[in-house]
LOLUM-225513 format. One record per residue (C-alpha): x, y, z. Coordinates in Angstrom, 3 decimals, m for minus. Example, Ala and Ser with C-alpha at 12.3 -4.5 7.8 and 13.67 -1.06 7.14 Angstrom:
SITE        X        Y        Z
SITE   12.300   m4.500    7.800
SITE   13.670   m1.060    7.140
***
This chain:
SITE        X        Y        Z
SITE  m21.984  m28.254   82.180
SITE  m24.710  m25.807   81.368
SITE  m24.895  m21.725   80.892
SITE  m27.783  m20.036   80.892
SITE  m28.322  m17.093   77.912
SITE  m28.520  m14.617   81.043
SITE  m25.153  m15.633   82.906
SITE  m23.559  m15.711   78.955
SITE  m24.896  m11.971   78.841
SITE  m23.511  m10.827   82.354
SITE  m19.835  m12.434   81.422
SITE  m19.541  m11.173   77.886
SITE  m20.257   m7.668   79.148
SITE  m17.486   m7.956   81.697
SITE  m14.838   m9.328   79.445
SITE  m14.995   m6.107   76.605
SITE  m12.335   m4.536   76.336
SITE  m12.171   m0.551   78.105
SITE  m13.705    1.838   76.014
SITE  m16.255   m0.465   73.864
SITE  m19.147   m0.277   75.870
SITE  m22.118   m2.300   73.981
SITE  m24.989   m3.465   75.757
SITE  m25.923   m7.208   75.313
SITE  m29.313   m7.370   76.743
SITE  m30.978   m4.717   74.244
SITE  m30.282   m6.700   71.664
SITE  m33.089   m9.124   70.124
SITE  m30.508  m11.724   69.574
SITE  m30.393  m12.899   73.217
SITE  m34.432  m12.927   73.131
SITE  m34.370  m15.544   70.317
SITE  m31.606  m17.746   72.248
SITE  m32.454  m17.282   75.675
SITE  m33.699  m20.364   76.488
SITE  m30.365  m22.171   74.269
SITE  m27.835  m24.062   76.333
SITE  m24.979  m25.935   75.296
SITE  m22.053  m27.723   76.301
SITE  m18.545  m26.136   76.981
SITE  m16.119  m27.576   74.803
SITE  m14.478  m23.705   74.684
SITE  m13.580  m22.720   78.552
SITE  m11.918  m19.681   77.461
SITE  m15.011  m17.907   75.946
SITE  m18.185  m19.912   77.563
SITE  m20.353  m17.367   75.429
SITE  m19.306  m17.770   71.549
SITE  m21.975  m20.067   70.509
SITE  m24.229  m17.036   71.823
SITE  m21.765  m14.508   70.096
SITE  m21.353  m16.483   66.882
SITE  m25.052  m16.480   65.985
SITE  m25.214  m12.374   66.178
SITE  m22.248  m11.892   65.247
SITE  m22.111   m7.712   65.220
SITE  m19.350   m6.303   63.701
SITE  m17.685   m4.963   67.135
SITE  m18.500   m8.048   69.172
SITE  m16.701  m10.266   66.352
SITE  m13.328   m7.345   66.317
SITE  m13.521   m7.871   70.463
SITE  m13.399  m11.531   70.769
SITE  m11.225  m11.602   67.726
SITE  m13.530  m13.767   65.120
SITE  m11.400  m12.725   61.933
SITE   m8.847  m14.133   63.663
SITE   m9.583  m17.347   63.838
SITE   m7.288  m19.714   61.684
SITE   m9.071  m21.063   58.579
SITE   m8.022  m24.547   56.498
SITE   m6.121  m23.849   53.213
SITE   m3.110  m24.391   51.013
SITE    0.251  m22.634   51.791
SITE    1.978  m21.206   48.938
SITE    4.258  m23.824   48.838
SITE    1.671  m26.479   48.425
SITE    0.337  m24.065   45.359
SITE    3.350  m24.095   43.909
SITE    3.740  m27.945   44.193
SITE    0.550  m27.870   42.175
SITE    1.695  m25.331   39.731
SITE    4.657  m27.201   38.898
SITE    3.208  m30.624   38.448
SITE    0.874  m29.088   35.981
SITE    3.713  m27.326   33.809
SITE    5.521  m30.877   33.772
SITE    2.533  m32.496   32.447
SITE    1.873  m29.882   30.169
SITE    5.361  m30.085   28.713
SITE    4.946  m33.875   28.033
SITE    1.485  m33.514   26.852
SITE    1.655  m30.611   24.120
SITE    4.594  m31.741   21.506
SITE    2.440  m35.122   21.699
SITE   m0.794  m33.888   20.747
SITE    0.857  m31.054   17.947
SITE    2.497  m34.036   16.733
SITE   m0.474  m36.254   16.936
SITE   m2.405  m33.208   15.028
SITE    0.664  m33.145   12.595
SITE    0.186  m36.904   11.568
SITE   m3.456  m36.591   11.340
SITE   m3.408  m33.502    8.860
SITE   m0.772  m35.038    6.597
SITE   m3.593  m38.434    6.665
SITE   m6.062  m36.522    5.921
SITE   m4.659  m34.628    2.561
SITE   m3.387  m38.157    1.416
SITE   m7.066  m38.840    1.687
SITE   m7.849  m35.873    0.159
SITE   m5.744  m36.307   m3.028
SITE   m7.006  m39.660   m3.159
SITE  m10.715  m38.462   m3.474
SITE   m9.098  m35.702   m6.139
SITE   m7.803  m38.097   m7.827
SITE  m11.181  m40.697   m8.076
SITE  m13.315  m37.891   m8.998
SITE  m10.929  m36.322  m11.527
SITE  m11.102  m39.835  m13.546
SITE  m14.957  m39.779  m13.010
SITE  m15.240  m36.767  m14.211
SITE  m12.814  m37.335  m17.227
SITE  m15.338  m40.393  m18.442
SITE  m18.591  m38.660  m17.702
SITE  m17.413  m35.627  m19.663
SITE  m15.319  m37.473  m22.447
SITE  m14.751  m34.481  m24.729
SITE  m13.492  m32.022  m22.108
SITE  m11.195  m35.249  m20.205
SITE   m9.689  m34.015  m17.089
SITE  m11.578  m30.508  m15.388
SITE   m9.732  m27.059  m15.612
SITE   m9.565  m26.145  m12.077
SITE  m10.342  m27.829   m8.984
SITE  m13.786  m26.089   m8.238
SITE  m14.890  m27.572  m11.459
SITE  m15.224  m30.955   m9.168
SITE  m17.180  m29.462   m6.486
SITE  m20.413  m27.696   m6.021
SITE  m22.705  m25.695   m3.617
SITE  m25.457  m27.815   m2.109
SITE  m27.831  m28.247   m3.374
SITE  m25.806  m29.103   m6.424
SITE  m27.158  m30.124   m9.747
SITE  m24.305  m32.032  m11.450
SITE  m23.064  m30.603  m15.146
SITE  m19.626  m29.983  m16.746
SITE  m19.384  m26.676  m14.697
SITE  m19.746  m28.453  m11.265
SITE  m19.529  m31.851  m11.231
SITE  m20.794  m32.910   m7.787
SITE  m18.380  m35.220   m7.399
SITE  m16.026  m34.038   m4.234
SITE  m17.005  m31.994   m1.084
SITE  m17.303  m28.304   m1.827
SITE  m15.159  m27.437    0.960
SITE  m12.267  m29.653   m0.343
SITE  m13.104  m27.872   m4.098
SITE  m12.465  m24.850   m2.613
SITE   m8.951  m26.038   m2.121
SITE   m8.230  m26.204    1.785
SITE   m9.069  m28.823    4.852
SITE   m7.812  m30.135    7.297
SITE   m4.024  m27.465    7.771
SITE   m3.690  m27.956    4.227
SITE   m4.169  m26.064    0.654
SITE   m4.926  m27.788   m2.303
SITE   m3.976  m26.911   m5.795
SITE   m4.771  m28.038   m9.106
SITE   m2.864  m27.342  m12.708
SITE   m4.491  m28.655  m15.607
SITE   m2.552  m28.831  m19.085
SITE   m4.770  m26.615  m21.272
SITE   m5.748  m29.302  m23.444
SITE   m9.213  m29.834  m24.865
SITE   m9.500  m33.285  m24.145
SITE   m7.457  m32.558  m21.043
SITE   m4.938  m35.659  m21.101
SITE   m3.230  m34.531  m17.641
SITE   m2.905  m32.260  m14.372
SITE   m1.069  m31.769  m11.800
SITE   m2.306  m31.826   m7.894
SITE   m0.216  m30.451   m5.222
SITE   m1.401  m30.600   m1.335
SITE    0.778  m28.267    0.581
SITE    0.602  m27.776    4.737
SITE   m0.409  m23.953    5.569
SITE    1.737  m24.235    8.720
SITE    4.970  m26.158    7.557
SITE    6.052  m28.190   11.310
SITE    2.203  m27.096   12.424
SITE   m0.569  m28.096   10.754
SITE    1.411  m30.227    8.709
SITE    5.311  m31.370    7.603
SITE    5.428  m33.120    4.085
SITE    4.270  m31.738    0.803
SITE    2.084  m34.290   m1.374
SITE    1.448  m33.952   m5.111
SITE    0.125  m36.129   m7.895
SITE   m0.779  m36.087  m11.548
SITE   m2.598  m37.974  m14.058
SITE   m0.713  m41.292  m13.112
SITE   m2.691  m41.325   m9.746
SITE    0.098  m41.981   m8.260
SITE    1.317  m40.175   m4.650
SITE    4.903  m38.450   m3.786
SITE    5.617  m36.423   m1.227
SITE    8.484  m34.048   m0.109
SITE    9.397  m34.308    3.878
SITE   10.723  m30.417    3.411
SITE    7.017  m29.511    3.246
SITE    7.905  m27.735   m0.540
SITE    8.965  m29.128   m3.768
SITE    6.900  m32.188   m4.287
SITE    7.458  m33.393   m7.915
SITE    6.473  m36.401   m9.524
SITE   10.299  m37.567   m9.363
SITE    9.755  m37.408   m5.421
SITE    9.416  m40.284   m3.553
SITE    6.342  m42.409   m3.921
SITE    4.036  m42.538   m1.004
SITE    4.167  m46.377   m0.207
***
């Protein structure tokens, strides 16, 4: 079945409402579509494909356009959603902190173990001073120039004393040739960033304390 532009004009003036009185025909809309026809899928209002494309604000309040119903989720759907999220979140967290956890305390047994290479280096390059004083002895700023006073021989960073959730300290024995130290890696966050304490000394040899404070060298060894 066809309509006409024209005919759509003559029945959406007769089915406004009382009181709204708009004109159809002056409006430059119907010139543009006049010669449009389509086929009724809509019996009840033949004229809203004319309607639709003006769309003025009081023809759309009329024939009740904001009314129409639009595709979306409910709340409860949202909620669904919600809650599947806060279940995986509640798995996925304490696994990654933990995951985090185990890769801090890897990375200062690393650490101590690079600490502990260059401290020997250091003690043979610089034979009458042995061991180094402090910690940022073994470091340098790039670009670094190796000498007694900063070695070269560890990443500044680490010399500074902290990576990876941990703080590094080193306690030398105020010898001159230093004969031993002392090396302590300690987390920052204790259950956060990391959970054991790790020390060392002269023997190169790793303990650790799983209280996260106290590490000695009477500790146990770090297999």
């Amino acid at each position: 079945m066809q309509v006409s532009a024209s005919r759509c004009v003559a029945s959406c003036q007769s089915r406004l409402p009382a009181g709204l009185n708009i004109t159809f025909t002056e409006r430059s809309v119907w010139t543009r579509i006049a010669a449009a026809d389509y086929s009724l899928s809509a019996r009840k209002n033949p004229c809203w494909p004319y309607l639709s494309r003006a769309r003025p604000l009081t023809v759309a309040l009329a024939y009740g356009e904001f009314m129409r119903s639009h595709k979306g989720f409910s709340l409860i759907e949202l909620l669904l959603v919600v809650t599947v999220i806060l279940i995986i979140a509640a798995i996925a967290v304490p696994s990654f902190l933990k995951s985090r956890l185990r890769a801090n305390e890897a990375s200062a047994v690393a650490s101590l173990r690079v600490i502990n290479t260059a401290a020997f280096t250091y003690s043979i390059t610089y034979s009458n001073l042995g061991f180094p004083a402090q910690l940022t002895t073994l470091g340098g700023a790039n670009p670094c120039v190796a000498s007694a006073a900063q070695a070269c021989l560890i990443d500044d960073l680490l010399a500074q004393g902290t990576k990876s959730g941990y703080s590094f300290v080193w306690a030398g024995d105020g010898l001159l040739p230093s004969i031993g130290f002392v090396l302590t890696g300690t987390p920052q966050a204790i259950g956060s960033s990391g959970q054991r304490m790790f020390c060392s000394d002269q023997t190169a040899v790793i303990h650790y304390d799983p209280t996260g404070a106290g590490c000695t060298n009477a500790s146990p060894a770090l297999q």
